[in-house]
PDBQT receptor file of N, H, CA, C and O in Angstrom, charges set to zero:
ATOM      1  N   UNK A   1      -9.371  -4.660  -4.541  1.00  0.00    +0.000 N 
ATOM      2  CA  UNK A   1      -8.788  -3.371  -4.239  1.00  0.00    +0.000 C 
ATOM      3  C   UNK A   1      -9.034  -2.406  -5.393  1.00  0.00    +0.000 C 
ATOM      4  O   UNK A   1      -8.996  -2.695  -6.588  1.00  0.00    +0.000 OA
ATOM      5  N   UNK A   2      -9.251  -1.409  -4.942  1.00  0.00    +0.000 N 
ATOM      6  H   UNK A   2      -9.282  -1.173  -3.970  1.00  0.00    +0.000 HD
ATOM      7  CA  UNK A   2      -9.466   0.131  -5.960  1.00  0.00    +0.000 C 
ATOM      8  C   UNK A   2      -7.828   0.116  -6.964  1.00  0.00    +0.000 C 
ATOM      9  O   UNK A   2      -6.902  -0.335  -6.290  1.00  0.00    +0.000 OA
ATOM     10  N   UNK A   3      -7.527   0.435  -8.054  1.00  0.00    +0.000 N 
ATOM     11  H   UNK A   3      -8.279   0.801  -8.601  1.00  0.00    +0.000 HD
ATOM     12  CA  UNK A   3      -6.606   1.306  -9.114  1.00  0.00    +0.000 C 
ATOM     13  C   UNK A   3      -5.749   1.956  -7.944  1.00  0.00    +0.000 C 
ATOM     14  O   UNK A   3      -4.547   1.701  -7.871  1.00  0.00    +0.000 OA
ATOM     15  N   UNK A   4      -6.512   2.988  -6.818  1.00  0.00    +0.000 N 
ATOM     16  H   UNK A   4      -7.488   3.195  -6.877  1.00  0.00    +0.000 HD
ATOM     17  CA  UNK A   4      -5.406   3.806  -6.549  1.00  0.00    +0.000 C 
ATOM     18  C   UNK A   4      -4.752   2.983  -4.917  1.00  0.00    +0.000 C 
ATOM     19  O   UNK A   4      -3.699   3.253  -4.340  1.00  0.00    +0.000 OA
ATOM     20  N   UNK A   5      -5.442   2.310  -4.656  1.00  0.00    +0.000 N 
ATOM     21  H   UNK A   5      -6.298   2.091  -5.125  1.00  0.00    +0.000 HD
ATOM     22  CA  UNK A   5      -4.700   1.096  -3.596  1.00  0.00    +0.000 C 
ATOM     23  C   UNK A   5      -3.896  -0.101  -3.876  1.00  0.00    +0.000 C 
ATOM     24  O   UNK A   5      -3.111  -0.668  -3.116  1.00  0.00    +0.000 OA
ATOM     25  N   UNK A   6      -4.264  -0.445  -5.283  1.00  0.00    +0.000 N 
ATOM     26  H   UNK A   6      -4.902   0.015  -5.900  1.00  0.00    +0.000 HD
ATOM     27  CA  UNK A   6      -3.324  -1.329  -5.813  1.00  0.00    +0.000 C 
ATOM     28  C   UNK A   6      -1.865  -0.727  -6.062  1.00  0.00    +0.000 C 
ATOM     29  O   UNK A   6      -0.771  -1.226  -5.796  1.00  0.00    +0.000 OA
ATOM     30  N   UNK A   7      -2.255   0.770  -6.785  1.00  0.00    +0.000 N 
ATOM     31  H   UNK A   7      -3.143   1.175  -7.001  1.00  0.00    +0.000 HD
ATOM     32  CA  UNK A   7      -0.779   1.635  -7.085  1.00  0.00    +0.000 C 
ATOM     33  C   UNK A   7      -0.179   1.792  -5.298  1.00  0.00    +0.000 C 
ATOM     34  O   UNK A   7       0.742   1.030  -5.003  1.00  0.00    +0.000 OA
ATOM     35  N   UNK A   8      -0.572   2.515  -4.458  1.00  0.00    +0.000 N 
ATOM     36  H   UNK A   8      -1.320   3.134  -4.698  1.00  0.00    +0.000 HD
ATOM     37  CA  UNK A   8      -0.157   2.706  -3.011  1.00  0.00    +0.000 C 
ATOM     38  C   UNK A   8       0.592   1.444  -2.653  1.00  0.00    +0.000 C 
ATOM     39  O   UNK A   8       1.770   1.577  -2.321  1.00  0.00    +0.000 OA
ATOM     40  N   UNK A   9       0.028   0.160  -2.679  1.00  0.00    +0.000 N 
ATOM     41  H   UNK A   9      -0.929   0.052  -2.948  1.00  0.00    +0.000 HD
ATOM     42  CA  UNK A   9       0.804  -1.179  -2.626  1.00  0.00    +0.000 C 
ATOM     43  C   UNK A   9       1.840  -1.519  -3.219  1.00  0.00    +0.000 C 
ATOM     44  O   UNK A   9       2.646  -2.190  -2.576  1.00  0.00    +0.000 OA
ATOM     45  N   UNK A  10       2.162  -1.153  -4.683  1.00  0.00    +0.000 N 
ATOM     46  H   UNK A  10       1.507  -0.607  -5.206  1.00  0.00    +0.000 HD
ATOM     47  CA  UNK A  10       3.201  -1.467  -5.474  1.00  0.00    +0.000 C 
ATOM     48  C   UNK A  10       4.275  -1.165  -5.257  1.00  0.00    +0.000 C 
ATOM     49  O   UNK A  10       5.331  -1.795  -5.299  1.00  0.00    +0.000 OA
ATOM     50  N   UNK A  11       3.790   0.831  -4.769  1.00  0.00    +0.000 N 
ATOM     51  H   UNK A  11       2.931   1.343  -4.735  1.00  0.00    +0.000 HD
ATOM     52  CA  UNK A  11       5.244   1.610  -4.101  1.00  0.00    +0.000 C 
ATOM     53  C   UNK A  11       5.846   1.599  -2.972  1.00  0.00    +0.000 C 
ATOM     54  O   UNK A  11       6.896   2.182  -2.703  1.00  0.00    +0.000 OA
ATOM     55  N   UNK A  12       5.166   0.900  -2.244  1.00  0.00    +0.000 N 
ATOM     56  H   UNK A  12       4.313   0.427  -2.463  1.00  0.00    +0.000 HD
ATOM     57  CA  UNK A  12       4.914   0.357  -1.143  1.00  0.00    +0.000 C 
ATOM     58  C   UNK A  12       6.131  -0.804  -0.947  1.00  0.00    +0.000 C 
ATOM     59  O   UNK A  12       7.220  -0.731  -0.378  1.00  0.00    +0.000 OA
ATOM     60  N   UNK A  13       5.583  -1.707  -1.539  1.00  0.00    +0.000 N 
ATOM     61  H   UNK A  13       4.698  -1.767  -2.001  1.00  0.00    +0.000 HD
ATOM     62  CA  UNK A  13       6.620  -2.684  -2.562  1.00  0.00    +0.000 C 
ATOM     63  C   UNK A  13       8.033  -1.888  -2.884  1.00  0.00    +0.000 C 
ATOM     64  O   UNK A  13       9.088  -2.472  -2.635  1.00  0.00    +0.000 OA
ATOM     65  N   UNK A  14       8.049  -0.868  -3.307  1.00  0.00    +0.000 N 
ATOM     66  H   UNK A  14       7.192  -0.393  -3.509  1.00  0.00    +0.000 HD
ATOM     67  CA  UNK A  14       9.026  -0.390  -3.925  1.00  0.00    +0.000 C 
ATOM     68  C   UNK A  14      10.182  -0.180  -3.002  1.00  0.00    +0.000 C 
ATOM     69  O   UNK A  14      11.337  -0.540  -3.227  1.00  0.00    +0.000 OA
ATOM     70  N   UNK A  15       9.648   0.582  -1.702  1.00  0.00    +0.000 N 
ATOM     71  H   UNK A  15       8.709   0.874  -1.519  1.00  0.00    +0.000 HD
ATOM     72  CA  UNK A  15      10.407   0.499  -0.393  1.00  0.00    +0.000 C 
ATOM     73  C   UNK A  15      10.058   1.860  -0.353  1.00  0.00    +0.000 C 
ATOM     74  O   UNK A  15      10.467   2.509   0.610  1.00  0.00    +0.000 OA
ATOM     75  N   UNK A  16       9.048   2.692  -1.638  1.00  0.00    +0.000 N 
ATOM     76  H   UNK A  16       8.717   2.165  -2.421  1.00  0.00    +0.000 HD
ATOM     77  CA  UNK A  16       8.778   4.317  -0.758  1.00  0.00    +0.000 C 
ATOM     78  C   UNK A  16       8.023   4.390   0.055  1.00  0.00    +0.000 C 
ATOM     79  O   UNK A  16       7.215   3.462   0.004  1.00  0.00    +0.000 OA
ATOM     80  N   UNK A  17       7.797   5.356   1.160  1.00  0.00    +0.000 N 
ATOM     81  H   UNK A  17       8.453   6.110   1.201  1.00  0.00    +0.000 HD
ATOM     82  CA  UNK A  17       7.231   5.889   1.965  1.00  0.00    +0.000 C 
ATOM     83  C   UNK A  17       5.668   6.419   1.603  1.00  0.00    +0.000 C 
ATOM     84  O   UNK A  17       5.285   6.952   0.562  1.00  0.00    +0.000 OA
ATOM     85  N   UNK A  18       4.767   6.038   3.019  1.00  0.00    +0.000 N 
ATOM     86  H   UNK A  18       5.078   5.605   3.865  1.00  0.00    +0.000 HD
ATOM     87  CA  UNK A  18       3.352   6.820   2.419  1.00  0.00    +0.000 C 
ATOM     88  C   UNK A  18       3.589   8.150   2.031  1.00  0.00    +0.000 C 
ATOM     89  O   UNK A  18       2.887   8.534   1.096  1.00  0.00    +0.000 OA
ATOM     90  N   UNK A  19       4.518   9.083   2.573  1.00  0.00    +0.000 N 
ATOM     91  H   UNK A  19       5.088   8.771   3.333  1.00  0.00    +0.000 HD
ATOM     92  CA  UNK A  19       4.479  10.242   2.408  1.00  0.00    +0.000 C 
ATOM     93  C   UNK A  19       4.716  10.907   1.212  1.00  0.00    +0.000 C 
ATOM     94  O   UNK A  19       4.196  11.906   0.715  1.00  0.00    +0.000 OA
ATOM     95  N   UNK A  20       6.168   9.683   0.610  1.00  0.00    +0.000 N 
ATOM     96  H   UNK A  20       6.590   8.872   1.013  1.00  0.00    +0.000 HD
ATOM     97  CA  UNK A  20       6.520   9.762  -0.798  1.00  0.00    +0.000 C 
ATOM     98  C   UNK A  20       5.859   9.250  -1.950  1.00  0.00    +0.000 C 
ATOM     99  O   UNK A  20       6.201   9.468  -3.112  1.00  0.00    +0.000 OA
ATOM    100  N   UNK A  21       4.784   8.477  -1.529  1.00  0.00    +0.000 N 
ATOM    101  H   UNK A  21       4.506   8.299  -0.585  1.00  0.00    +0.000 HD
ATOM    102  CA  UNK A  21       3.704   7.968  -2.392  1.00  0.00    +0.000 C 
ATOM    103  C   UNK A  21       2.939   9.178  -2.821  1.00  0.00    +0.000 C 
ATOM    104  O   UNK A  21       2.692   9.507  -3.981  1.00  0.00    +0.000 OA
ATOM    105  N   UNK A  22       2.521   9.936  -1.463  1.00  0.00    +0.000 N 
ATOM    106  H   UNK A  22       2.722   9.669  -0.520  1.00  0.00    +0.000 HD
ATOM    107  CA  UNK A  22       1.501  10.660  -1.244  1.00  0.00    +0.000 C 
ATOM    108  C   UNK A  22       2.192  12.356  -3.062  1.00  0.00    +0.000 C 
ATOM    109  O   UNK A  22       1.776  12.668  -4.177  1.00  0.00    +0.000 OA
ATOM    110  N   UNK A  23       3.332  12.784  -2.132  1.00  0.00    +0.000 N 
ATOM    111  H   UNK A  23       3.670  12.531  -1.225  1.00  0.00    +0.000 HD
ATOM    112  CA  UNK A  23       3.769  13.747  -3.109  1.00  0.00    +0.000 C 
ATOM    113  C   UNK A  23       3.805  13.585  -4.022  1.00  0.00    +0.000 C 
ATOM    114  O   UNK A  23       3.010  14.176  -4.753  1.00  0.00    +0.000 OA
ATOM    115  N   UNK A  24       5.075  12.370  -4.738  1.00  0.00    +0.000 N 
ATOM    116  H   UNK A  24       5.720  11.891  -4.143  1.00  0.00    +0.000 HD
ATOM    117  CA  UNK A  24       4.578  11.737  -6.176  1.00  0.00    +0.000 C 
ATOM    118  C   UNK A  24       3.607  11.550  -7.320  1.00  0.00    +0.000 C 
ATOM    119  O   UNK A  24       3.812  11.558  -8.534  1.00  0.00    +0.000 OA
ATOM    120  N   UNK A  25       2.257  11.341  -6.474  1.00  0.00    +0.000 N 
ATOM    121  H   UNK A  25       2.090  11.334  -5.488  1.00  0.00    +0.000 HD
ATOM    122  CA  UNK A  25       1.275  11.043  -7.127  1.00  0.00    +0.000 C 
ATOM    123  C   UNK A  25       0.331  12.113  -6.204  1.00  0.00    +0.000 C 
ATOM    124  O   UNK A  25      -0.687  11.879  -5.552  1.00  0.00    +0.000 OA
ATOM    125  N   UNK A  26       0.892  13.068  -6.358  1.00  0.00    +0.000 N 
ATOM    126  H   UNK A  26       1.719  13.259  -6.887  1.00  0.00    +0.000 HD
ATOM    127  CA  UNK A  26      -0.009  14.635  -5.850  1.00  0.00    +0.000 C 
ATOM    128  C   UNK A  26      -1.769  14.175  -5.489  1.00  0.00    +0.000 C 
ATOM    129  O   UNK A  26      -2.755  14.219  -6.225  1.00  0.00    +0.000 OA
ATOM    130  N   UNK A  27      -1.610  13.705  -3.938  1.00  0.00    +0.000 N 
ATOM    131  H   UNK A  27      -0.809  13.669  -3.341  1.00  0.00    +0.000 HD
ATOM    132  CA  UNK A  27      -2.675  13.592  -3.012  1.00  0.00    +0.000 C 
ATOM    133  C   UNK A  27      -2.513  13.224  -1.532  1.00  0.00    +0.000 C 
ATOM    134  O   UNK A  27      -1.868  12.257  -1.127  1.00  0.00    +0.000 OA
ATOM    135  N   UNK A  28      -3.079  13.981  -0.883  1.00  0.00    +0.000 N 
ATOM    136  H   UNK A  28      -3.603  14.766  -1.213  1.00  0.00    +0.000 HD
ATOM    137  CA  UNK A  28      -2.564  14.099   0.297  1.00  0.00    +0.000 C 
ATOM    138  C   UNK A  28      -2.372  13.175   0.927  1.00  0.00    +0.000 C 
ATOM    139  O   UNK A  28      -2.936  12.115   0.656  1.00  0.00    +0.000 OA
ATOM    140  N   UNK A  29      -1.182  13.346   2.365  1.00  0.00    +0.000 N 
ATOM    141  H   UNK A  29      -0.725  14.208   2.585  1.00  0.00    +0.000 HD
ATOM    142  CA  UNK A  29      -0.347  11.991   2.854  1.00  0.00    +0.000 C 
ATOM    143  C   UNK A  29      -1.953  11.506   3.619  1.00  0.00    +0.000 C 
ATOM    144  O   UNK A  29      -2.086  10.308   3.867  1.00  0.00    +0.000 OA
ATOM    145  N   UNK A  30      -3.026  12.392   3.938  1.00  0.00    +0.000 N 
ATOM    146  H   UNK A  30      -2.918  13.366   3.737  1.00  0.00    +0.000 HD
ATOM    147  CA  UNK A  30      -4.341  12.114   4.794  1.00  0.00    +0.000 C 
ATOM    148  C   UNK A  30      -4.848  10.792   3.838  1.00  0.00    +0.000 C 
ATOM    149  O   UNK A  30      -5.027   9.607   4.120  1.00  0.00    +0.000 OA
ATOM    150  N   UNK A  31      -4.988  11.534   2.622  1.00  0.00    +0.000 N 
ATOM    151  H   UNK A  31      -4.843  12.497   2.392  1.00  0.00    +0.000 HD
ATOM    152  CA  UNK A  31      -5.899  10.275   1.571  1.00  0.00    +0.000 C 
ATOM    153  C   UNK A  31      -5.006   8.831   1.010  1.00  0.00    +0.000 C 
ATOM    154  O   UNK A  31      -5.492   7.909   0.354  1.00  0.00    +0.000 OA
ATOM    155  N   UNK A  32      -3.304   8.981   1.574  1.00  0.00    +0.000 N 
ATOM    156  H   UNK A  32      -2.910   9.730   2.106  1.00  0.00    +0.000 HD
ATOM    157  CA  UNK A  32      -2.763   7.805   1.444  1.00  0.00    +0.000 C 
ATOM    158  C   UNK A  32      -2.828   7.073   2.058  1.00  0.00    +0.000 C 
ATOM    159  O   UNK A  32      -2.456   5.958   1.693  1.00  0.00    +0.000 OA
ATOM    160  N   UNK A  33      -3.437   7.325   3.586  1.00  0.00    +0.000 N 
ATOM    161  H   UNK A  33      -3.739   8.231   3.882  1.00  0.00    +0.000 HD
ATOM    162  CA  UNK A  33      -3.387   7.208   4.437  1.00  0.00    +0.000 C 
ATOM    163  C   UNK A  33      -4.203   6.266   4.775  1.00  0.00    +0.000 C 
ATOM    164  O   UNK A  33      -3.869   5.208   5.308  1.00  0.00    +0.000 OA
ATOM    165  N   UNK A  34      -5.955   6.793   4.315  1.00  0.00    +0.000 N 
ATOM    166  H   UNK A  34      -6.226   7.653   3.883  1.00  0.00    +0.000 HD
ATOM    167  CA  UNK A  34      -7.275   6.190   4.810  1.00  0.00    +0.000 C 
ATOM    168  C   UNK A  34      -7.110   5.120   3.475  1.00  0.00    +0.000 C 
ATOM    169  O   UNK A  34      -7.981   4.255   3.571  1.00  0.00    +0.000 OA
ATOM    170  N   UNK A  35      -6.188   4.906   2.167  1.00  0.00    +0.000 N 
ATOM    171  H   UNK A  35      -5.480   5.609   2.089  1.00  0.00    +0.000 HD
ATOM    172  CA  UNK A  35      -6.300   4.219   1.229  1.00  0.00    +0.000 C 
ATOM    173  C   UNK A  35      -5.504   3.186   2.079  1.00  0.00    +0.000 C 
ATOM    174  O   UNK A  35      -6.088   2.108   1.968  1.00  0.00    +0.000 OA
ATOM    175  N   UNK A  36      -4.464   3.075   2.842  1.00  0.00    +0.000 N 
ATOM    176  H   UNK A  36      -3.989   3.950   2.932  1.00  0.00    +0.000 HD
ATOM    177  CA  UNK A  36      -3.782   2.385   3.829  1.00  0.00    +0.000 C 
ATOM    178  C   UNK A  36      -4.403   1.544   4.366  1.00  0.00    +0.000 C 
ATOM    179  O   UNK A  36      -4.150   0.342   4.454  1.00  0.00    +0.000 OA
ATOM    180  N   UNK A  37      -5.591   2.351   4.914  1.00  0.00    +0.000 N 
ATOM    181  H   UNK A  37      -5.797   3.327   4.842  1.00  0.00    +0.000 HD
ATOM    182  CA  UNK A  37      -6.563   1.985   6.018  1.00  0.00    +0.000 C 
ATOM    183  C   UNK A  37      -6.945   1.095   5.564  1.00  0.00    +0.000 C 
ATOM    184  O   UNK A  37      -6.605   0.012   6.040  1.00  0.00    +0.000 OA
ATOM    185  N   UNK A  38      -7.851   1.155   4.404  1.00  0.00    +0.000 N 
ATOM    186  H   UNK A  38      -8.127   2.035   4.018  1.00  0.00    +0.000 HD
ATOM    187  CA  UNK A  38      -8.648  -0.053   3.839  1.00  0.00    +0.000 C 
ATOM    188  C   UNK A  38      -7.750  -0.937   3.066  1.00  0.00    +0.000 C 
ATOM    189  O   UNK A  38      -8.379  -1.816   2.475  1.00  0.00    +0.000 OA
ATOM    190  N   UNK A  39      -6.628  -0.967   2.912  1.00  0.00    +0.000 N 
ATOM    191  H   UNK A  39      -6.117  -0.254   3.392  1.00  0.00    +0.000 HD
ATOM    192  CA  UNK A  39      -5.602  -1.970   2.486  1.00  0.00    +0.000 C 
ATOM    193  C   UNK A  39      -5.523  -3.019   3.507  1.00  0.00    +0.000 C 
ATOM    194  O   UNK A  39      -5.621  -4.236   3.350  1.00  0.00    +0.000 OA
ATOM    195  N   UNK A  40      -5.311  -2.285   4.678  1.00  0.00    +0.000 N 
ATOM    196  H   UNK A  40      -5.231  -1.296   4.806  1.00  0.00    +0.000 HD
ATOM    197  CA  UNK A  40      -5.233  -3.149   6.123  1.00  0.00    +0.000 C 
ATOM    198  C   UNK A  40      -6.404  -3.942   5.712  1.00  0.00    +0.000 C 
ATOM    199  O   UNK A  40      -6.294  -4.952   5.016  1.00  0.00    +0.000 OA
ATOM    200  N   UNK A  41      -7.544  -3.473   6.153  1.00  0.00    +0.000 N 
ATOM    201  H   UNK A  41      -7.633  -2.653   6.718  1.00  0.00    +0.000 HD
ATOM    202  CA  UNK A  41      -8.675  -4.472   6.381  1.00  0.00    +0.000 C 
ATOM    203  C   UNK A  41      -9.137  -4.934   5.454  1.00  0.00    +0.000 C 
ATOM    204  O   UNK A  41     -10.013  -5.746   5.753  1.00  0.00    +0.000 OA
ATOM    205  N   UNK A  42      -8.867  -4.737   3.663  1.00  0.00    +0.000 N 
ATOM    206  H   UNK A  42      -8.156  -4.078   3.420  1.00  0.00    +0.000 HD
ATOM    207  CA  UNK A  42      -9.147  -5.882   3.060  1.00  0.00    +0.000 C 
ATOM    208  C   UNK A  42      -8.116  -6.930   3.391  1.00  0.00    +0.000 C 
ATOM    209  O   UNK A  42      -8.748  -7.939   3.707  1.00  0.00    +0.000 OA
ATOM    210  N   UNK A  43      -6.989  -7.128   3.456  1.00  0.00    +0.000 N 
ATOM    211  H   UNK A  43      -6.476  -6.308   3.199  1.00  0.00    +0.000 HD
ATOM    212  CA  UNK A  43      -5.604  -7.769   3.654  1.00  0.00    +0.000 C 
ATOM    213  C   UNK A  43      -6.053  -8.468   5.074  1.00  0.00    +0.000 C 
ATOM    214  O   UNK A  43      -6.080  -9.694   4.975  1.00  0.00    +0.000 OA
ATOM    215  N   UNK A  44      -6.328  -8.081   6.071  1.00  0.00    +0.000 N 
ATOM    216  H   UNK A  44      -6.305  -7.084   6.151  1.00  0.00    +0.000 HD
ATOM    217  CA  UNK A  44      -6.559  -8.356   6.913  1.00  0.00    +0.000 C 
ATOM    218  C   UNK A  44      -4.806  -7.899   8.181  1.00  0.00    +0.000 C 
ATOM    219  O   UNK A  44      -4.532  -8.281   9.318  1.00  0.00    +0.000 OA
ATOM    220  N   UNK A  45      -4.214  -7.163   7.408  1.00  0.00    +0.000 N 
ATOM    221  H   UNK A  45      -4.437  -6.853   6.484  1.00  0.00    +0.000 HD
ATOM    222  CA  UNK A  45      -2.823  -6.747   7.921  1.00  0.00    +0.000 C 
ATOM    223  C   UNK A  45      -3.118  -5.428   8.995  1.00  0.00    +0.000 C 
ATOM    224  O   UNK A  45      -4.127  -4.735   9.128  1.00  0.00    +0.000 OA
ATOM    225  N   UNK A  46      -2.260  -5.405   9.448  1.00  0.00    +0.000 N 
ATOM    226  H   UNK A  46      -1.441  -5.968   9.339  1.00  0.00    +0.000 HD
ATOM    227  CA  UNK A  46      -2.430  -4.210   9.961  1.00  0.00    +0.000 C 
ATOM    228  C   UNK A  46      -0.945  -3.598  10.219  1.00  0.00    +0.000 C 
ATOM    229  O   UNK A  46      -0.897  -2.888  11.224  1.00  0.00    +0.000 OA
ATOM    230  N   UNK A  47       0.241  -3.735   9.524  1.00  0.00    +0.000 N 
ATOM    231  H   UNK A  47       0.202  -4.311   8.708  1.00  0.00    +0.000 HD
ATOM    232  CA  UNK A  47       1.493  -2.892   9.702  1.00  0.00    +0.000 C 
ATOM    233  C   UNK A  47       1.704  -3.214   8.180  1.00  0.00    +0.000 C 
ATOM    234  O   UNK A  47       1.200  -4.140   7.544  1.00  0.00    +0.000 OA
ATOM    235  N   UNK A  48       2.811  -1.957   7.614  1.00  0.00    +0.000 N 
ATOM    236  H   UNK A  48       3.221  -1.205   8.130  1.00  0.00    +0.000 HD
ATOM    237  CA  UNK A  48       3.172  -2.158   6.257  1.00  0.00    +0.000 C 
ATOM    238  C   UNK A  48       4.270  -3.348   5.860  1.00  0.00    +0.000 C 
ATOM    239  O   UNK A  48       4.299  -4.130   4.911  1.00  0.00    +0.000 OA
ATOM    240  N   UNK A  49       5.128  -3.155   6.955  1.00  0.00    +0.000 N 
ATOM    241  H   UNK A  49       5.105  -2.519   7.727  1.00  0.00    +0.000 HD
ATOM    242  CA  UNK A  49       5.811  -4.693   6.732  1.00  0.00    +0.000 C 
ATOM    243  C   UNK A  49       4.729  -5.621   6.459  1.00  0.00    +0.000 C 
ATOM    244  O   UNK A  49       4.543  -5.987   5.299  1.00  0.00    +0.000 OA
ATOM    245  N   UNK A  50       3.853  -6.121   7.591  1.00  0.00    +0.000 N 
ATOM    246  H   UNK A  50       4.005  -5.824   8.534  1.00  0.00    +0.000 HD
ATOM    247  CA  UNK A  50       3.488  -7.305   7.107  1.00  0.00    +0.000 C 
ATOM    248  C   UNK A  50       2.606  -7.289   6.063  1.00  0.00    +0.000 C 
ATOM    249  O   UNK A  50       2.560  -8.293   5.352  1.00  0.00    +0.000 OA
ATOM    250  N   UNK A  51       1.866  -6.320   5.812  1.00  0.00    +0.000 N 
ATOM    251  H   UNK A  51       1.903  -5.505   6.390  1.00  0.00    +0.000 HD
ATOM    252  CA  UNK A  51       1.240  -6.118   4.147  1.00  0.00    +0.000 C 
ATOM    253  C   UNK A  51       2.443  -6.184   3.113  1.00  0.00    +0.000 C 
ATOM    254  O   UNK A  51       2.085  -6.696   2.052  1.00  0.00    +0.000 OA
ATOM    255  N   UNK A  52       3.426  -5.902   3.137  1.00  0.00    +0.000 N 
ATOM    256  H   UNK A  52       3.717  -5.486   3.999  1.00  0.00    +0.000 HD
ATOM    257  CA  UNK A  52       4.333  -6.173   2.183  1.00  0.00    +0.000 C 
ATOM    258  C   UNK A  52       4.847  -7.271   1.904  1.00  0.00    +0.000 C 
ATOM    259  O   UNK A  52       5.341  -7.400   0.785  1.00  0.00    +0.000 OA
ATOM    260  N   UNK A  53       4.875  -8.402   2.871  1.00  0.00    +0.000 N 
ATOM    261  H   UNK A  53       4.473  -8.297   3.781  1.00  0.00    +0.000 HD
ATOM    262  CA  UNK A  53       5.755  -9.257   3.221  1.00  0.00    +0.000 C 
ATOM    263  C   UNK A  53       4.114 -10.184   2.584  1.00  0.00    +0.000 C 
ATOM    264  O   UNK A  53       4.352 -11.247   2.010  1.00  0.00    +0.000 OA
ATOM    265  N   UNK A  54       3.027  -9.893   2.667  1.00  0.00    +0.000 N 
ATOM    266  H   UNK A  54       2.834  -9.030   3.133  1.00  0.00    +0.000 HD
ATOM    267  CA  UNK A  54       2.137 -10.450   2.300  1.00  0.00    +0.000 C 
ATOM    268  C   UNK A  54       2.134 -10.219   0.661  1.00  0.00    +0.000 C 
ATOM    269  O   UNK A  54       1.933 -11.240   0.003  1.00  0.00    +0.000 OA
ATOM    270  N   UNK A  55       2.279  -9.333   0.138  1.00  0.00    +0.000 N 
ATOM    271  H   UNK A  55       2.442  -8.503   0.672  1.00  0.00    +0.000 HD
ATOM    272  CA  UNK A  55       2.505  -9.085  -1.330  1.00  0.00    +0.000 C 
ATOM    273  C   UNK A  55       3.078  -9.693  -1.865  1.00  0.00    +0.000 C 
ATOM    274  O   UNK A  55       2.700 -10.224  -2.909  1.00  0.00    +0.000 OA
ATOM    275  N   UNK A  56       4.333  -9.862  -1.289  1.00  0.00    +0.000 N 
ATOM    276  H   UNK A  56       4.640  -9.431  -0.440  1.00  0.00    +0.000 HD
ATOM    277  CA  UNK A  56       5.223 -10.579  -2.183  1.00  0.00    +0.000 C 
ATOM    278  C   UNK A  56       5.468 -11.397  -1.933  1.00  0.00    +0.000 C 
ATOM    279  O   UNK A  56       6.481 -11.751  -2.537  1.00  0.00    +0.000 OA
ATOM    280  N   UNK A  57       4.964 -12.371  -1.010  1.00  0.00    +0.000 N 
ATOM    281  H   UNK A  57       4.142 -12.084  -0.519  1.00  0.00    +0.000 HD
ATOM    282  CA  UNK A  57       4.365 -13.909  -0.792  1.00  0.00    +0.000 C 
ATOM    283  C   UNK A  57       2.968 -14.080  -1.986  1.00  0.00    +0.000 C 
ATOM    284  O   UNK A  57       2.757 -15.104  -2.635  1.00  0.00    +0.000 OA
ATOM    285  N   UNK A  58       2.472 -13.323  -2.025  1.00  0.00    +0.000 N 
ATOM    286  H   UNK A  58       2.644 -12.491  -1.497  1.00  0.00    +0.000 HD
ATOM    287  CA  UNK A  58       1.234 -13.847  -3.381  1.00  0.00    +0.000 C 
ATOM    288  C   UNK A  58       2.167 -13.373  -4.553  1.00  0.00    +0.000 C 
ATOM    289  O   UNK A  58       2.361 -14.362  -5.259  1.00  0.00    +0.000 OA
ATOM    290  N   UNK A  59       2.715 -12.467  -4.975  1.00  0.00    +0.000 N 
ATOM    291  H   UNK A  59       2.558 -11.663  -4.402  1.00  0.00    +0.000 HD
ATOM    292  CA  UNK A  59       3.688 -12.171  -5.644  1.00  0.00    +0.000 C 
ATOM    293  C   UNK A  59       4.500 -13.561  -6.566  1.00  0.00    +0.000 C 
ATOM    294  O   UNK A  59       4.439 -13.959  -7.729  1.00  0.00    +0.000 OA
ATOM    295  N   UNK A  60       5.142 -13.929  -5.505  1.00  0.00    +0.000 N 
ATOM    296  H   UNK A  60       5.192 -13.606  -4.560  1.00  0.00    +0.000 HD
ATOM    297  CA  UNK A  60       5.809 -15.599  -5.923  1.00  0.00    +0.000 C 
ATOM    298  C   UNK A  60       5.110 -16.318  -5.832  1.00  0.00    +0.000 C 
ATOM    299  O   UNK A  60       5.594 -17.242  -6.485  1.00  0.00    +0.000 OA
ATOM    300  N   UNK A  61       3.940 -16.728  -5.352  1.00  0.00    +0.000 N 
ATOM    301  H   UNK A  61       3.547 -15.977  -4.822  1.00  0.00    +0.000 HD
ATOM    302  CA  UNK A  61       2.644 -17.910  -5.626  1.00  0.00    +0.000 C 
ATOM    303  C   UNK A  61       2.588 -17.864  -6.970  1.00  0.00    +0.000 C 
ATOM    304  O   UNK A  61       2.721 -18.948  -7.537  1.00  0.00    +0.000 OA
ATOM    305  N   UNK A  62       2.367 -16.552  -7.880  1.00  0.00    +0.000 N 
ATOM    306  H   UNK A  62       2.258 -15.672  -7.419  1.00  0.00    +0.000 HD
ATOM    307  CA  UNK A  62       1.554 -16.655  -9.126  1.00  0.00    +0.000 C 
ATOM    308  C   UNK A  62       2.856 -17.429 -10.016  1.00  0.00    +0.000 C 
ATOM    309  O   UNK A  62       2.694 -17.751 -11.193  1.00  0.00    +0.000 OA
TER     310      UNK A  62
């Protein structure tokens, strides 16, 4: 994963919102969006629960 998809994941993690990701870190909710996108399909996820719920299952592995 890219620096700025790893950060999108963390806050993600955090319990904020793409939208609140998006303002925070001043870039549009569009480009949090398509960074989303390819989160899904490296992950192979496709909803943020279960990308999250996948995080922090590798999360406690390490």
């Amino acid at each position: 994963m890219t620096p700025r998809q790893v950060f999108i994941l963390s806050k993600l993690c955090e319990g904020l919102s793409l939208r609140e990701i998006a303002i925070a870190s001043e870039f549009s909710y569009e480009t949090a969006r398509t960074h989303l996108q390819a989160i899904f399909a490296k992950t192979k996820t496709g909803r943020q629960s279960e990308l999250v719920a996948l995080a922090h299952k590798v999360t406690l592995a390490k």
